[in-house]
VOFIDREN-720015 format. One record per residue (C-alpha): y, z, x. Coordinates in nm, 4 decimals. Each point is the difference from the previous one (the first is absolute). Layout:
N
{rec {Y, Z, X}}
...
//
This chain:
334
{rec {-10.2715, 3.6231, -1.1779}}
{rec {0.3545, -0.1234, -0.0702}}
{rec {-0.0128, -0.2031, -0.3939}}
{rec {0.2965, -0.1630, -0.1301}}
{rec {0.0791, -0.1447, -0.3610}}
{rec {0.2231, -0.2590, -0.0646}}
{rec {0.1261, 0.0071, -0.3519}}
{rec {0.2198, -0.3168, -0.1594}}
{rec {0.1293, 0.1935, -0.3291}}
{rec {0.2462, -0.1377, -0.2070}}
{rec {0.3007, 0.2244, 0.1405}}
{rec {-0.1215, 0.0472, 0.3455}}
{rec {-0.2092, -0.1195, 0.3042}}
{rec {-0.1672, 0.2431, 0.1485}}
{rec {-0.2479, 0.1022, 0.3188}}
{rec {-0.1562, 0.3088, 0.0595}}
{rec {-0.1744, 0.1386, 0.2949}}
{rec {-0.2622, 0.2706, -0.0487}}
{rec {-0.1895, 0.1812, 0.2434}}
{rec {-0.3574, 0.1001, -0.1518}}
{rec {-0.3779, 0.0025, 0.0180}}
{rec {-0.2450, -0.0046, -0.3080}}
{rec {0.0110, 0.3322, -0.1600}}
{rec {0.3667, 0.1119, 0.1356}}
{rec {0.3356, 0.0492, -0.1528}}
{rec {0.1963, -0.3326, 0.1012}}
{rec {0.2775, 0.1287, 0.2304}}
{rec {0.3125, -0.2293, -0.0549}}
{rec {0.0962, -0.1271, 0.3447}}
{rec {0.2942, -0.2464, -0.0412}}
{rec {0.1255, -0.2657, -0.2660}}
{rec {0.1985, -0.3121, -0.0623}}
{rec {0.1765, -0.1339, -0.2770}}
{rec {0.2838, -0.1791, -0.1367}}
{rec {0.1422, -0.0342, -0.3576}}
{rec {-0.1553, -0.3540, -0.0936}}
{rec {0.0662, -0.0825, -0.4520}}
{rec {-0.2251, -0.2999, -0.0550}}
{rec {0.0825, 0.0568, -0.3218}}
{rec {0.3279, -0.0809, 0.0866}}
{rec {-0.1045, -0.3556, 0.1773}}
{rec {-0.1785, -0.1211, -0.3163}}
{rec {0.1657, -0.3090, -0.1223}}
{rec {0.0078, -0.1415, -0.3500}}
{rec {-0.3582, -0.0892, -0.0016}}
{rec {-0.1546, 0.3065, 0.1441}}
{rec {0.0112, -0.1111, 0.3418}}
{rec {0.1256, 0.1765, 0.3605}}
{rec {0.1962, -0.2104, 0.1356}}
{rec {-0.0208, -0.1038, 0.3345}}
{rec {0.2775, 0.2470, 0.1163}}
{rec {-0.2228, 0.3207, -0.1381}}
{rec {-0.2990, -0.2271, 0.1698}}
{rec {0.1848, 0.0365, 0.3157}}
{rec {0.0836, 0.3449, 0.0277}}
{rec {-0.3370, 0.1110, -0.1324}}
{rec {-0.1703, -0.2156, 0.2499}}
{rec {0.2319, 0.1833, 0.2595}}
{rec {-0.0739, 0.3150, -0.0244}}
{rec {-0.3404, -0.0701, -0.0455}}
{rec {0.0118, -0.0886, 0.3688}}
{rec {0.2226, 0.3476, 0.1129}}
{rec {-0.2633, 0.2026, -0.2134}}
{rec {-0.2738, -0.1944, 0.2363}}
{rec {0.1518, 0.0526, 0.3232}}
{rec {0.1094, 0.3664, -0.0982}}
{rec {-0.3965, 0.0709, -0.0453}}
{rec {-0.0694, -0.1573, 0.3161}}
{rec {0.2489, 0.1373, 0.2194}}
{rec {-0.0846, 0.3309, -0.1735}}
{rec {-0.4104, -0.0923, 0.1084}}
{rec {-0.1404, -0.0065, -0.3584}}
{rec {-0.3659, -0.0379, -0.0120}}
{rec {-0.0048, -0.1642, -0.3765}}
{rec {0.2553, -0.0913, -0.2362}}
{rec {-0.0638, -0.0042, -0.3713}}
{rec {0.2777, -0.2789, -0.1447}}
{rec {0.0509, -0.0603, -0.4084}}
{rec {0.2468, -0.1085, -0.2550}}
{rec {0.0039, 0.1117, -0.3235}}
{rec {0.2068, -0.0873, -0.3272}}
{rec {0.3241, -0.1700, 0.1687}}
{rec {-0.2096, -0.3045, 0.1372}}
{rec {-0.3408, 0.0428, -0.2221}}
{rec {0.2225, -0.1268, -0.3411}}
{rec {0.2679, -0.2084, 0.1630}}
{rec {-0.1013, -0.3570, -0.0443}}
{rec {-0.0064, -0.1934, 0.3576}}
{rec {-0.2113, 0.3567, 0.0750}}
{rec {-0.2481, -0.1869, 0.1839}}
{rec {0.2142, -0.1900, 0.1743}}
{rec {0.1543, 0.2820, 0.1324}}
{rec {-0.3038, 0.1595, 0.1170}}
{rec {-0.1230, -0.2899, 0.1949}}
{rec {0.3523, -0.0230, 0.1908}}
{rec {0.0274, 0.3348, 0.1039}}
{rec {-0.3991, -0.1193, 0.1357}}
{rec {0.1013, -0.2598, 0.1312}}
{rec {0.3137, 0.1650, 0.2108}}
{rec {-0.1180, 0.2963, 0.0760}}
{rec {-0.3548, -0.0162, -0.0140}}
{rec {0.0067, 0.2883, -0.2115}}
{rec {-0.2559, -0.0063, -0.3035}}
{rec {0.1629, 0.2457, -0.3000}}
{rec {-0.2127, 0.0749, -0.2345}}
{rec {0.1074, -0.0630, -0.3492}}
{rec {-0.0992, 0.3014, -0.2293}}
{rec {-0.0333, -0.0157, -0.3649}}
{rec {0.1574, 0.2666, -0.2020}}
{rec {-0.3405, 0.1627, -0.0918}}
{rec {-0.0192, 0.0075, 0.3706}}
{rec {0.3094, 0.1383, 0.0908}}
{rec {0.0009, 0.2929, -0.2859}}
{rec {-0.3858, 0.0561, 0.1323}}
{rec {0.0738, 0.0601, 0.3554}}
{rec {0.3173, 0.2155, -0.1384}}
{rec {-0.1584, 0.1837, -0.2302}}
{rec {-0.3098, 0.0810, 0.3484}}
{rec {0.2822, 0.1014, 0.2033}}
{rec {0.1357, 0.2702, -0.2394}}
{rec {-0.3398, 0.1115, -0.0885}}
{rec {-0.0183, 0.0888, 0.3779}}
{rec {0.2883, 0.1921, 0.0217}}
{rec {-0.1297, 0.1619, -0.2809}}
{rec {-0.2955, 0.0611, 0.0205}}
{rec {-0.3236, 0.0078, -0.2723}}
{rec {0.1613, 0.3641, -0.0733}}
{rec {0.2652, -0.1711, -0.1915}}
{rec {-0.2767, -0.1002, -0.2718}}
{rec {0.1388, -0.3632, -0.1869}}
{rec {0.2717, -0.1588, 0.1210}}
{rec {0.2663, -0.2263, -0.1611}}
{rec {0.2163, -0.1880, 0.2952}}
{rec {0.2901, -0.2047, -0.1265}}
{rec {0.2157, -0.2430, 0.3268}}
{rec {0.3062, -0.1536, -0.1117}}
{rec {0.0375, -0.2922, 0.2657}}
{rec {0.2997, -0.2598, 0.0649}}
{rec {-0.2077, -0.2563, -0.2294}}
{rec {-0.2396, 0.1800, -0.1924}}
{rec {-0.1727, 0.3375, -0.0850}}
{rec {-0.3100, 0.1105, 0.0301}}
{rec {-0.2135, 0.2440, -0.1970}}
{rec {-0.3275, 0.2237, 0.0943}}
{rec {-0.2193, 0.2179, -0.1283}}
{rec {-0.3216, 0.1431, 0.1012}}
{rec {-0.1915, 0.3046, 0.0514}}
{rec {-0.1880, -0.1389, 0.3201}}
{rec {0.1548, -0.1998, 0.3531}}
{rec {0.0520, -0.3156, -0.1993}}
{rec {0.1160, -0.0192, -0.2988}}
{rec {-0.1816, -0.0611, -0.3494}}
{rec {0.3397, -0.2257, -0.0859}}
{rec {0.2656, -0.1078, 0.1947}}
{rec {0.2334, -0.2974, -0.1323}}
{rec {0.3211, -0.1308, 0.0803}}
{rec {0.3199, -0.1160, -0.2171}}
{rec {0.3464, -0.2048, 0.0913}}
{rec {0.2184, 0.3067, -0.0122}}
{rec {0.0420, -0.0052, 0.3752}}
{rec {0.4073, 0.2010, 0.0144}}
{rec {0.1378, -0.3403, 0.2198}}
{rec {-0.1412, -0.1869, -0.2744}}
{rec {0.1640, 0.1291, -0.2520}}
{rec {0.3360, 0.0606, 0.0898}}
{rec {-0.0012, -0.3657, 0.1226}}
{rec {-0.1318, -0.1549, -0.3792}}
{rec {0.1706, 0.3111, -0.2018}}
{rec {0.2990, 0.1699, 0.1287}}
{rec {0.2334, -0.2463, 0.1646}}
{rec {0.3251, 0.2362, -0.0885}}
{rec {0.0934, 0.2614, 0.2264}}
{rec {0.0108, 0.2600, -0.1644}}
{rec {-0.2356, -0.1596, -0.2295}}
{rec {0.1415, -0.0535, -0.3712}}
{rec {-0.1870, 0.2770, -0.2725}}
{rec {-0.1309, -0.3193, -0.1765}}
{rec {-0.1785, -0.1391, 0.3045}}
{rec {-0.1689, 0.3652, 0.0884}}
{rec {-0.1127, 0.0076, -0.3583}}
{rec {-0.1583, -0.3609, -0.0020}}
{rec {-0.1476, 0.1353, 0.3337}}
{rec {-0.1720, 0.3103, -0.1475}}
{rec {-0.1229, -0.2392, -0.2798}}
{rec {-0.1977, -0.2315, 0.2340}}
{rec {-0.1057, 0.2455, 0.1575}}
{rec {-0.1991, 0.2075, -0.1900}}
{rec {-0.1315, -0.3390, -0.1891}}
{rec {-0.1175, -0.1068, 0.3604}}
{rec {-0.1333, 0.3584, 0.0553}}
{rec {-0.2205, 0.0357, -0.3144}}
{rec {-0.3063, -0.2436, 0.0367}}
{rec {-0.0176, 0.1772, 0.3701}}
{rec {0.0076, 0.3340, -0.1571}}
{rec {-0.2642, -0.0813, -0.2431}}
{rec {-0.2313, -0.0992, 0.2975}}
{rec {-0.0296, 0.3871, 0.0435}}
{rec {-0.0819, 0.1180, -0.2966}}
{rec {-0.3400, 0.1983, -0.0486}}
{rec {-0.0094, 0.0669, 0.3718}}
{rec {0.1179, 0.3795, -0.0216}}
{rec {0.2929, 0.1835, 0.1256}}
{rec {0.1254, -0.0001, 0.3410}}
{rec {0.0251, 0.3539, 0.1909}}
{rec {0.2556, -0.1935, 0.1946}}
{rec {0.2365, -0.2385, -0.0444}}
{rec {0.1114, -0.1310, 0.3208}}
{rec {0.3178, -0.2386, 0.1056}}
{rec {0.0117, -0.1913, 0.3034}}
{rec {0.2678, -0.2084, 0.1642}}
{rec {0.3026, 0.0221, 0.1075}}
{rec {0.1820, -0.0558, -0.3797}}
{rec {-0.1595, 0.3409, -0.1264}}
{rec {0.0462, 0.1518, 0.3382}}
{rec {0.4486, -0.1004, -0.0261}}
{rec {-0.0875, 0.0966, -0.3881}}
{rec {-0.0995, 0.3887, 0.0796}}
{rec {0.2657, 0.0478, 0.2948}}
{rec {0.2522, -0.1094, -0.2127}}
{rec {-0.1318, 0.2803, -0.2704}}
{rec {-0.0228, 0.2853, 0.2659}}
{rec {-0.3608, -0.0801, 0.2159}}
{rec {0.0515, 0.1434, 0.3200}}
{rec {0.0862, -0.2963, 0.2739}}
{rec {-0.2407, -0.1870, 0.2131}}
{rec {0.1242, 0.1603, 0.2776}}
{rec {-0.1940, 0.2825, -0.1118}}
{rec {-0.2959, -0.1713, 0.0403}}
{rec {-0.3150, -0.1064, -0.1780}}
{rec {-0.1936, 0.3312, -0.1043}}
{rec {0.2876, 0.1213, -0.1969}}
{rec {-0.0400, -0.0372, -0.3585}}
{rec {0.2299, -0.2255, -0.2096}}
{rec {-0.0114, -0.0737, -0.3651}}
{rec {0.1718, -0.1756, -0.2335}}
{rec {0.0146, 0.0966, -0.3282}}
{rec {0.0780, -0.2069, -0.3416}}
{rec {0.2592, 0.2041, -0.1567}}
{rec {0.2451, -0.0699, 0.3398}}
{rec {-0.0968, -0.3462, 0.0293}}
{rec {0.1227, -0.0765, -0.3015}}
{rec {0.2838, 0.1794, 0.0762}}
{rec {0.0649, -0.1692, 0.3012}}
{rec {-0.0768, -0.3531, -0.1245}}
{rec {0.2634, 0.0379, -0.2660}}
{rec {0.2884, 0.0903, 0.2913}}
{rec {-0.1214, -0.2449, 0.2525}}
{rec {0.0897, -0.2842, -0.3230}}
{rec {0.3353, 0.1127, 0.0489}}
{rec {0.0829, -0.0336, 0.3791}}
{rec {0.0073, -0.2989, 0.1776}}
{rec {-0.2347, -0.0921, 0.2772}}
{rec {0.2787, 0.1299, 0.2384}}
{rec {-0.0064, 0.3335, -0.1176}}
{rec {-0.3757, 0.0316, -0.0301}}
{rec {0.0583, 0.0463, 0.4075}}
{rec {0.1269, 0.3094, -0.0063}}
{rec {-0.3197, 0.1776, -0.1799}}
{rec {-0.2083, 0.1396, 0.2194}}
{rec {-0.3047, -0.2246, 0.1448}}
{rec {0.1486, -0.3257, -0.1482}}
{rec {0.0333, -0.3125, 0.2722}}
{rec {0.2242, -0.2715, -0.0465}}
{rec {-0.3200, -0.2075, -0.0437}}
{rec {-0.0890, 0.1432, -0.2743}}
{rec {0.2632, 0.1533, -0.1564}}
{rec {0.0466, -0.3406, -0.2306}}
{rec {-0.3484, 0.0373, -0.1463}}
{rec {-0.0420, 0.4049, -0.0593}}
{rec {0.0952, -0.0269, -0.3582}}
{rec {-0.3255, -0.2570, -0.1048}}
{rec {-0.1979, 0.2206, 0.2313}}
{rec {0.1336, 0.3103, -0.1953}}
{rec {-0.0589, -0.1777, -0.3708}}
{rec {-0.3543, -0.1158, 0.1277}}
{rec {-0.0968, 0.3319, 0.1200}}
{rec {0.1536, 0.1607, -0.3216}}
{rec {-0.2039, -0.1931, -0.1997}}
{rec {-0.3360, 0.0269, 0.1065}}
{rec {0.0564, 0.3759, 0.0350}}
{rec {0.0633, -0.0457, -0.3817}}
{rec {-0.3214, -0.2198, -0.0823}}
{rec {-0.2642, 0.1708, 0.2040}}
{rec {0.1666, 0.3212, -0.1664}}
{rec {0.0308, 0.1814, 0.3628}}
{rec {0.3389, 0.2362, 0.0305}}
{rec {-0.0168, -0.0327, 0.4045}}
{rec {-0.1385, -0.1946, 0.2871}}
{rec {-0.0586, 0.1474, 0.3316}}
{rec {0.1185, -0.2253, 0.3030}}
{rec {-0.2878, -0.0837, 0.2216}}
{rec {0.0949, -0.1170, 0.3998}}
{rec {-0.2960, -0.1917, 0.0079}}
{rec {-0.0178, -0.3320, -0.1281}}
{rec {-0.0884, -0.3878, 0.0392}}
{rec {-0.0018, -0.0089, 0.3636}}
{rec {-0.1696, 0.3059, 0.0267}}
{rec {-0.2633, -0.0803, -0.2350}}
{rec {-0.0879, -0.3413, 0.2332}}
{rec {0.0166, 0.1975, 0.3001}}
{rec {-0.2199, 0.2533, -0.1616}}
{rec {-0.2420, -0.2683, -0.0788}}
{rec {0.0102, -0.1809, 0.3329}}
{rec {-0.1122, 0.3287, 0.1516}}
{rec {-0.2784, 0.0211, -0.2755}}
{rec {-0.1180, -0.2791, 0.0760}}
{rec {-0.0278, 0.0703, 0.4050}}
{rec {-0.2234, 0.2682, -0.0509}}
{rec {-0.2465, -0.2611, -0.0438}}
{rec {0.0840, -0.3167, 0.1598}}
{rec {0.0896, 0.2004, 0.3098}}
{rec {0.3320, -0.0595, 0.2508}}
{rec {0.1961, -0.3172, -0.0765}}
{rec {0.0902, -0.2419, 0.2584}}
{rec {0.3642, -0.0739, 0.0207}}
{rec {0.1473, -0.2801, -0.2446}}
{rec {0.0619, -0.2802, 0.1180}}
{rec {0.3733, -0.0128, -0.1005}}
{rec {0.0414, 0.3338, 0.2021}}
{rec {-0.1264, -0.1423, 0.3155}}
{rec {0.2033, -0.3349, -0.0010}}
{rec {0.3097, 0.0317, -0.1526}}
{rec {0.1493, -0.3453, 0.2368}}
{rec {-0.0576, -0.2394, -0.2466}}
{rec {0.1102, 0.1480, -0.2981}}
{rec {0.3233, 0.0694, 0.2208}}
{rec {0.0397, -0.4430, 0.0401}}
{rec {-0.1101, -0.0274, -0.3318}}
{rec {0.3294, 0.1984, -0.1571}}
{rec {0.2519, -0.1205, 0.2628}}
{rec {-0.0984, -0.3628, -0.0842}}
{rec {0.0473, 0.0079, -0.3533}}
{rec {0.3426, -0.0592, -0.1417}}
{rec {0.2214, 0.2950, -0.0944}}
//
């Protein structure tokens, strides 16, 4: 059967199409996605605005008629931090509803560092004894660890990399004052999360997922993602740091020209680097391995748990009708 996941993260919107069956390997079959910063669209109140509205709402509807032209038999839709803190949040949900007919599902960030944290224990495997599994998203980052499929603690701070950059480092380059200030808050917002792990053991693995500690280790020497997923990448502490102290120095501009940096994220690499660098430093690890697996995964892993005892799903609903979804967007004012 043919799955897809659409994820709203703070950075990007996102669908992708699977083709699976309870108990296989989830073959990636196609994808769709656009660089989308809510964070960006947040006015002074903690509210998207009703441009951000807009475009989420619109691609919302491509992502829906992608998995229908592309004959999806389910699609698994959720939001996580981007929309879950922002304050018209459920406002927002009920207009992408209303215009699309798309329901996402709003995950807490328990729930999104659970179903992270399932994913990499997949990839895995129960070989890999405990596991710690750190995400750093556009709006927050998520912490794991467990020794089973779920984890015994998973929590979830505001140290998302778009997140910071936006409320921290407004110079480019940022000014040494402003990185400092940075590091501060940071490990002061880090520490009561820390502590939630303490007495629980130590992790055989410590895992990073997403696409911040992916950039993080190319930039350090991990071997491309053209190489594909079974080849190993780490990152360890001793070149992060490294590397966070250089990429203070360059403008955003420059950051281009390291390998695996995007111009959509090449503003925000440096609070994903000092976020990264710190937890390394207060769960005392010297090196994370990069997982391929993670959030979407996990739900599509789930889903397909789940089949093998509810049995075949019908099609959604949204993937059979896309037409009035389709009026819906083209009547609303750009």
């Amino acid at each position: 059967m043919r799955l897809g996941v659409l994820d709203i993260g703070s950075n990007t919107v996102h669908l992708l199409l699977v083709d699976a069956h309870p108990g296989a390997r989830p073959v990636p079959f196609a994808s769709h996605k656009r660089p989308l910063s809510l964070v960006q669209y947040l006015d002074a109140d903690g509210n998207i605005t009703d441009a951000g509205q807009h475009e989420l709402t619109e691609f919302v509807l491509e992502a829906w008629e992608f998995a229908a032209r592309h004959k999806a038999d389910d699609l698994l839709a959720f939001c996580t931090s981007a929309i879950r803190e922002a304050a018209n949040g459920a406002a927002v949900l009920a207009r992408v509803k209303d215009e699309t007919t798309v329901t996402l599902q709003e995950l807490t960030g328990s729930e999104e560092a659970s179903m992270t944290f399932f994913a990499v224990r997949r990839w895995y495997g129960w070989g890999a004894g405990p596991i710690l599994n750190l995400d750093i998203g556009g709006g927050s980052f998520e912490m794991a660890f467990g020794q089973d499929e779920l984890p015994e603690v998973a929590t979830s701070v505001p140290l998302g990399a778009s997140r910071l950059t936006r409320d921290w480092l407004a110079e480019d380059p940022p000014s040494a004052k402003s990185v400092k200030e940075l590091r501060r808050y940071i490990r002061a917002t880090l520490a009561p999360a820390v502590k939630q792990f303490d007495g629980l053991g130590r992790a055989n693995v410590v895992a990073g997922t997403s696409k911040t500690f992916r950039s993080l280790a190319r930039v350090a020497g991990a071997a491309p993602s053209a190489a594909g997923p079974y080849v190993k990448r780490t990152l360890n502490a001793t070149d992060l740091g490294v590397w966070a102290q250089r990429i203070s120095a360059m403008k955003a501009e420059d950051r281009l020209f390291l390998p695996g940096v995007s111009e959509a994220r090449a503003h925000q690499l440096l609070a994903g680097a000092l976020v990264a660098e710190a937890a390394l430093e207060m769960f005392k690890f010297k090196k994370i391995r990069i997982c391929p697996w993670a959030l979407r995964e996990g739900l599509i892993l789930r889903r397909l748990d789940q089949l093998v005892f509810a049995g075949p799903l019908d099609p959604a609903p949204h993937i059979v009708e896309p037409a009035p979804a389709r009026q819906a967007i083209e009547a609303t004012p750009a």
